[in-house]
C-alpha positions as CSV (number, residue, x, y, z in Angstrom):
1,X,-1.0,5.3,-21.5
2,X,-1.2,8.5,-19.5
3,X,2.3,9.3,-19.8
4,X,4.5,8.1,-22.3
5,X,8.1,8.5,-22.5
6,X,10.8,7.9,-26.1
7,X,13.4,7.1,-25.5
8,X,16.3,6.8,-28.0
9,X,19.3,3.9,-27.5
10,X,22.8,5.0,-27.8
11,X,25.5,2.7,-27.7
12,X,25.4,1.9,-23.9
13,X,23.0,4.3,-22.9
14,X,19.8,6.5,-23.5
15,X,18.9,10.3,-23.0
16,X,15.7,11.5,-23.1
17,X,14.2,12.7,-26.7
18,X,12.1,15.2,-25.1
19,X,14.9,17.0,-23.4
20,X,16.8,16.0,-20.4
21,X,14.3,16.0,-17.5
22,X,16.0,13.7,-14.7
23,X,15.3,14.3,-11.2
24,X,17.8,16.6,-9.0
25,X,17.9,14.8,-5.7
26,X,21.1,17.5,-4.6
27,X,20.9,21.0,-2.9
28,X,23.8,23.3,-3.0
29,X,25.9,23.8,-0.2
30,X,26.3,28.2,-0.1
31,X,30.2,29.3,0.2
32,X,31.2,25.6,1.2
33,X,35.0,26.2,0.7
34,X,36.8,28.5,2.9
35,X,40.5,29.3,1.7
36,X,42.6,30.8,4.7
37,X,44.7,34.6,5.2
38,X,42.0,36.3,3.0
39,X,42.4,34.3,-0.2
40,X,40.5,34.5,-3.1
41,X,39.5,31.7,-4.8
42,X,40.8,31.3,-7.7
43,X,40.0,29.1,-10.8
44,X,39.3,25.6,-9.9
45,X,40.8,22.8,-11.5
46,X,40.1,19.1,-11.1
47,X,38.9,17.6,-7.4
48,X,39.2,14.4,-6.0
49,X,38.6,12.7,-3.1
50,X,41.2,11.1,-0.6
51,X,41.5,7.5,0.2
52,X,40.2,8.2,3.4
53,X,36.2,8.9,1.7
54,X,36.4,12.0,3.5
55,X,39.1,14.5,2.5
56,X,38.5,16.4,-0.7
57,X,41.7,17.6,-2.7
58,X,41.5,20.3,-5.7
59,X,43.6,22.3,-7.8
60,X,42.9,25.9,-7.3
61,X,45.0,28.1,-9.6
62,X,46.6,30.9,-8.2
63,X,45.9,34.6,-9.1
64,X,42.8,35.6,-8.5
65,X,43.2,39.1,-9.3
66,X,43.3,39.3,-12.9
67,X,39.9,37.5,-14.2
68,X,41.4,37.9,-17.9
69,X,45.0,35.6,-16.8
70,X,43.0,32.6,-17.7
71,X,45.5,29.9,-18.7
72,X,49.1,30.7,-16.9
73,X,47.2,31.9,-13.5
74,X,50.3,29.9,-11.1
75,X,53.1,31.4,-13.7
76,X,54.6,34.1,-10.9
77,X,52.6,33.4,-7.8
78,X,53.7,32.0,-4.6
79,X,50.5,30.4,-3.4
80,X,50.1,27.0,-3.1
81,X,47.6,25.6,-6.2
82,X,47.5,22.0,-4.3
83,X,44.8,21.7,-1.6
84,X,43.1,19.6,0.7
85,X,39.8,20.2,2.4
86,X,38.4,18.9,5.5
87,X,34.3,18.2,5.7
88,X,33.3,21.5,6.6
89,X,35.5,23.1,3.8
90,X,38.1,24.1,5.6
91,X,41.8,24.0,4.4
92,X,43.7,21.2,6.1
93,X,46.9,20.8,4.0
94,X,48.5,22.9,0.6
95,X,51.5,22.7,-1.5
96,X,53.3,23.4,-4.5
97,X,54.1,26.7,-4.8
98,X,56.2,28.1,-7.4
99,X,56.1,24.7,-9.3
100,X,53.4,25.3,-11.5
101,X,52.0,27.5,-14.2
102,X,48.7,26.2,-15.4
103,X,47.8,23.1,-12.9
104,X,45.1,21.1,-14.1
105,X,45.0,17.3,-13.5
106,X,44.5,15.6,-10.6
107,X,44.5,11.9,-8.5
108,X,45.2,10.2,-5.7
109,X,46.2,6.1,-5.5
110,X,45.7,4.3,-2.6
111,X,48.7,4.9,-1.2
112,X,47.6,8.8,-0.9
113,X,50.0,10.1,-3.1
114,X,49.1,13.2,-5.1
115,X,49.5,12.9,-8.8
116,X,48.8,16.3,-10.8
117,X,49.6,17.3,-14.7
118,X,50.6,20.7,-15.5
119,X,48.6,21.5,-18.9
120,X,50.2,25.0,-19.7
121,X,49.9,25.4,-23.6
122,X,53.6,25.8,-24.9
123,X,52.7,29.4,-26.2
124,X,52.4,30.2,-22.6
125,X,55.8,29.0,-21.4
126,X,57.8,31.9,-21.1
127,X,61.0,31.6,-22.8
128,X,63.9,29.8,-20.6
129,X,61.2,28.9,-18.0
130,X,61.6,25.1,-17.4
131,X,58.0,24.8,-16.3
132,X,55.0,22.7,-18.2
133,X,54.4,19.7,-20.1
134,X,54.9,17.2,-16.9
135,X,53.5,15.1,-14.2
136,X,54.3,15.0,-10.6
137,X,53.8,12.3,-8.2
138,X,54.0,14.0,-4.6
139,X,53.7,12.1,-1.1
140,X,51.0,12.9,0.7
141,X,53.0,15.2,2.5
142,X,53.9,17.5,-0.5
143,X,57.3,15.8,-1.5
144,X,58.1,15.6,-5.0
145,X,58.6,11.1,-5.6
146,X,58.4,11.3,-9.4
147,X,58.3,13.9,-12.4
148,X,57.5,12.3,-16.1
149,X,57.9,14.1,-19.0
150,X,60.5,16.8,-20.6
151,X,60.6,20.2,-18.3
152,X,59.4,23.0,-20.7
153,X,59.5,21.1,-24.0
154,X,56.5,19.6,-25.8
155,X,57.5,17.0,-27.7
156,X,55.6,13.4,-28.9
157,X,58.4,10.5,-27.6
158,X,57.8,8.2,-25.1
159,X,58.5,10.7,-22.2
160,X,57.6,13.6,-23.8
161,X,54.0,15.4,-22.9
162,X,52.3,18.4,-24.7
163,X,49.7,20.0,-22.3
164,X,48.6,16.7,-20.4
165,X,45.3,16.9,-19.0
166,X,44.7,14.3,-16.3
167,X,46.1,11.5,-15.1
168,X,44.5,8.5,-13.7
169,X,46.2,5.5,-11.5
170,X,45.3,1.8,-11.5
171,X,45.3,-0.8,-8.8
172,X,48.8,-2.5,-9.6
173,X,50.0,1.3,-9.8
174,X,50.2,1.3,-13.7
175,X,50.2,5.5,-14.7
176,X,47.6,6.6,-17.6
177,X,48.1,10.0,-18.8
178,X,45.5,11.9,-21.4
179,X,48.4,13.3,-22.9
180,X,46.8,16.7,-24.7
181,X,44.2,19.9,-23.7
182,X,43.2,20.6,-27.2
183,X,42.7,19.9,-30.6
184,X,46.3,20.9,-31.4
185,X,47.8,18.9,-28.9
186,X,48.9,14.7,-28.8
187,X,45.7,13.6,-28.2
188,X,47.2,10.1,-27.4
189,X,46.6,8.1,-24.2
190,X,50.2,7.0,-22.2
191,X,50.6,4.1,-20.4
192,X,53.8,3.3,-17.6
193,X,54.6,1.5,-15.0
194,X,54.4,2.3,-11.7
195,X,58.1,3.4,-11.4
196,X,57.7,5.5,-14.4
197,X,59.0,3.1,-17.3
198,X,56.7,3.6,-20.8
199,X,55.0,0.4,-21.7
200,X,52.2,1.9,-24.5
201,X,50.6,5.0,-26.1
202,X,47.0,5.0,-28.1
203,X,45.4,7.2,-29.9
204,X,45.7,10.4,-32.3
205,X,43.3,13.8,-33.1
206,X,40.2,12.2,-35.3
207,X,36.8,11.4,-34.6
208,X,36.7,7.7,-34.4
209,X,37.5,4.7,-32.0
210,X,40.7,5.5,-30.0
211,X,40.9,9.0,-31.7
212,X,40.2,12.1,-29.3
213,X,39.7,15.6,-29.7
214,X,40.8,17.1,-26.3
215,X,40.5,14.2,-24.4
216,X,40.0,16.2,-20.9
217,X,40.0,13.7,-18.3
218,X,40.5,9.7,-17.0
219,X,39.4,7.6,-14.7
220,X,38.9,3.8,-13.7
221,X,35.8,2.0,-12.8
222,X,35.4,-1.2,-10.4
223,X,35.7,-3.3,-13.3
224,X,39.1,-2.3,-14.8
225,X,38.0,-0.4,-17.6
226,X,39.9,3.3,-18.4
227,X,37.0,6.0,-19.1
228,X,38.3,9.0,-21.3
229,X,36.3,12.5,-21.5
230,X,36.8,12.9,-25.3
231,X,35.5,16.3,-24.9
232,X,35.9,18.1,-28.0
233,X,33.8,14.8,-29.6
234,X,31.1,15.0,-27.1
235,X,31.6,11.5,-25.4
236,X,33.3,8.8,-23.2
237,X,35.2,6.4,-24.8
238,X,35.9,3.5,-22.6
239,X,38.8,1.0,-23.1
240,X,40.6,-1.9,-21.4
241,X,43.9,-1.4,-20.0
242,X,45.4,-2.4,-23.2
243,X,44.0,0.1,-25.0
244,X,41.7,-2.0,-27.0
245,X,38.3,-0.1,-27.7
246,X,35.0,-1.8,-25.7
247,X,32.5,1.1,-26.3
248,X,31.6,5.3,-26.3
249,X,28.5,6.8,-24.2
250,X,27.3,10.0,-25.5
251,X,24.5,10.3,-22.9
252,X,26.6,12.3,-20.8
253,X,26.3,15.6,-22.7
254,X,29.9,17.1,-23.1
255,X,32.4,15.5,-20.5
256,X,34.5,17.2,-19.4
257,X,35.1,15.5,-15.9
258,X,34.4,12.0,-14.5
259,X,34.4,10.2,-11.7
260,X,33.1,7.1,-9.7
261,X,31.7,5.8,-6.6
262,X,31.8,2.9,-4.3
263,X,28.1,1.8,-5.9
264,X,29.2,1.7,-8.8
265,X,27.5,5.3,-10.3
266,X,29.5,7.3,-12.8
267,X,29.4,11.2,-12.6
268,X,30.0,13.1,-15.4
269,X,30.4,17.1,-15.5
270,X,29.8,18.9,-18.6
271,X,30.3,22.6,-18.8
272,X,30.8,23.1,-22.5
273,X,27.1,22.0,-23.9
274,X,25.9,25.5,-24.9
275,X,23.2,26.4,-28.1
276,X,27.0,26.4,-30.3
277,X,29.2,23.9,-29.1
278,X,26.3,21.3,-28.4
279,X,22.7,21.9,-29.3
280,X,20.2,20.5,-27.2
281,X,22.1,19.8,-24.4
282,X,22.5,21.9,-20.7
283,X,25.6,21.9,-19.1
284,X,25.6,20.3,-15.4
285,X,26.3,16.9,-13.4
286,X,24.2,13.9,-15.0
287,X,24.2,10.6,-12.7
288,X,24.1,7.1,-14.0
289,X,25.3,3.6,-13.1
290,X,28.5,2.9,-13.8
291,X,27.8,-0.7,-15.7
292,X,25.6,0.2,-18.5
293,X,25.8,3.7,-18.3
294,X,21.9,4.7,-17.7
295,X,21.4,8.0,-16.6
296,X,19.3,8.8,-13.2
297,X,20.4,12.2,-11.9
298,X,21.0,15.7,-13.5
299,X,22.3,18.7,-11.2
300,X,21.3,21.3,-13.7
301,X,23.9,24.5,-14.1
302,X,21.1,27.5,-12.8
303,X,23.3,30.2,-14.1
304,X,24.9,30.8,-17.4
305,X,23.9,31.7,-20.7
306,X,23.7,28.9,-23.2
307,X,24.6,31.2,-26.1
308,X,28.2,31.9,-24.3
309,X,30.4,29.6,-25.1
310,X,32.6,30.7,-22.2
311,X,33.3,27.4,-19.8
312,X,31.0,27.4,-17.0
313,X,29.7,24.9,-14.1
314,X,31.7,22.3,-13.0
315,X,34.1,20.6,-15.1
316,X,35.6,18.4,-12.6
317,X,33.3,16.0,-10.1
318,X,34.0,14.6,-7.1
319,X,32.4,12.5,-4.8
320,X,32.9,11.1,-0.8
321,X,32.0,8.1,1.0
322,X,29.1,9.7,2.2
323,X,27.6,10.5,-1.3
324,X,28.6,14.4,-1.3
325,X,29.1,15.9,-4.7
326,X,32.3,18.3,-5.3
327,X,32.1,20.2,-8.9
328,X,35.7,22.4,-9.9
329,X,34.7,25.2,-11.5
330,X,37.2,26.9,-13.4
331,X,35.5,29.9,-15.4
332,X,33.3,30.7,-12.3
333,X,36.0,30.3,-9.7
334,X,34.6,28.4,-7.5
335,X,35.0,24.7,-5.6
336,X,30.8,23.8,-4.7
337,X,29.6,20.9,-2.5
338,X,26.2,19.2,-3.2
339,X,23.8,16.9,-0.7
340,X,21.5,14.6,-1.0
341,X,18.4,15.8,0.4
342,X,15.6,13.0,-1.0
């Protein structure tokens, strides 16, 4: 055989032993998002795409003055960190002002409300501010429908949140919540209703089935099943809505965003996977099918240094109905669209 490739099995998927050479079918899009009145674009949290295919929401974090604020960015600013983006990148619809400190999570159900987490670590919260550990359900409009969780108190009950990462919304409307940003945090998965009532919690700091180590974001495929970027393990873990354990991918480098499409592809972004955190591995967007988890596509991160450890690239992915890529980039501040040009 002229060319012959190894390839090594991993529970329900492969990567390449010889390095991670997949075809990049995407070209950049230069300076795709425009913010308005002179804004600078802050750090970007997680983006998402609305239920019209077209729209494109993102969290961008407030001050974009002070490159060292990393962490508490929204904590005295007046900007809005929730935005939504026309095609062309340009700003159609912002709120939430004042109501955040450290906006991270993000999701829209099918009704278009706007779900978001505020992950502020608790050494962050200014004393008496009664900001952090919560999620907010806001209308499509900007108008608050729900809060869960204790205003300005981490805490481990059944309503209680300590830095929540992402939150993720089913078709009946059940709430998932990766309840934690780090190894010191819950670490648990949350489960309620759709008007807010706790049904179930999984899930603790460890390294094996249904344990997570910063689980960083959620998500849920065609079929049902809840996808969790265990981060800080370097893997998926995929569950039913339960919270019984089916399987974990470790194909996709270092998750630390997911999301899917109407064919069925998964998208992963991984912006940790350096020469320290993750040997071997380059940080990027890798492209499978959503089933088995085989990996097609990489965008490759073409900047960076892998022996910084600093986040960088995308760690949140987005895509639209027509196949457009969206990466949030947090460390780099910036919000970047991708095409397909073969």
């Amino acid at each position: 055989m002229k060319q012959f490739i190894l390839y090594v099995m991993f529970i329900g998927g492969i990567i390449n032993a010889f390095g991670q050479p997949y075809p990049n079918p995407y070209q950049l899009v230069e300076d795709w998002a425009k913010l308005p009145d002179g804004r600078i674009m802050g750090a970007v949290g997680k983006v998402t795409v609305d239920p019209d295919g077209e729209h494109i929401w993102a969290v961008i974090r407030c001050d974009a003055t002070e490159r060292d604020r990393f962490g508490s960015e929204c904590l005295d600013s007046d900007l809005d960190p929730i935005i939504k983006f026309d095609q062309d990148g340009n700003v159609v619809q912002s709120f939430g002002s004042g109501m955040f400190i450290w906006p991270h999570g993000l999701a829209i159900d099918k009704e278009g409300n706007v779900w978001v987490t505020e992950s502020v670590a608790d050494s962050r919260i200014p004393k008496g501010d009664k900001r952090g550990h919560q999620v907010f359900k806001f209308s499509p409009q900007g108008e608050v429908l729900m809060v869960l969780g204790t205003p300005g108190v981490a805490g481990t009950g059944d309503y209680e949140f300590n830095a929540p990462a992402d939150v993720a919304i089913a078709e009946n409307g059940d709430i998932f919540i990766a309840d934690g940003h780090s190894h010191n945090t819950n670490n648990r998965v949350m489960k309620y209703s759709k008007d807010g009532k706790f049904i179930k919690s999984w899930g603790k700091t460890g390294y094996g089935p249904g344990e997570f180590r910063s689980l960083h974001a959620l998500d849920i495929d065609k079929r049902g099943r809840l996808f969790v970027a265990d981060r800080g393990n370097k893997r998926l873990q995929i569950f039913d809505q339960e919270g019984n354990f089916i399987t974990e991918w470790s194909q996709f480098g270092m998750p630390s965003g997911l999301c899917f499409d109407e064919h069925d592809n998964i998208y992963v972004a991984d912006s940790e996977s350096d020469n320290i955190q993750n040997p071997g591995w380059e940080m990027g967007i890798r492209i499978g099918e959503a089933n088995m988890g085989w990996v097609h596509y990489f965008i490759k991160l073409q900047t960076g240094d892998p022996r910084n450890t600093r986040t960088n690239g995308a760690e949140f992915v987005a895509v639209d109905k027509y196949g457009n890529i969206y990466g949030g980039e947090p460390g780099p501040r910036k919000l970047q669209k991708y095409v397909r040009v073969r």
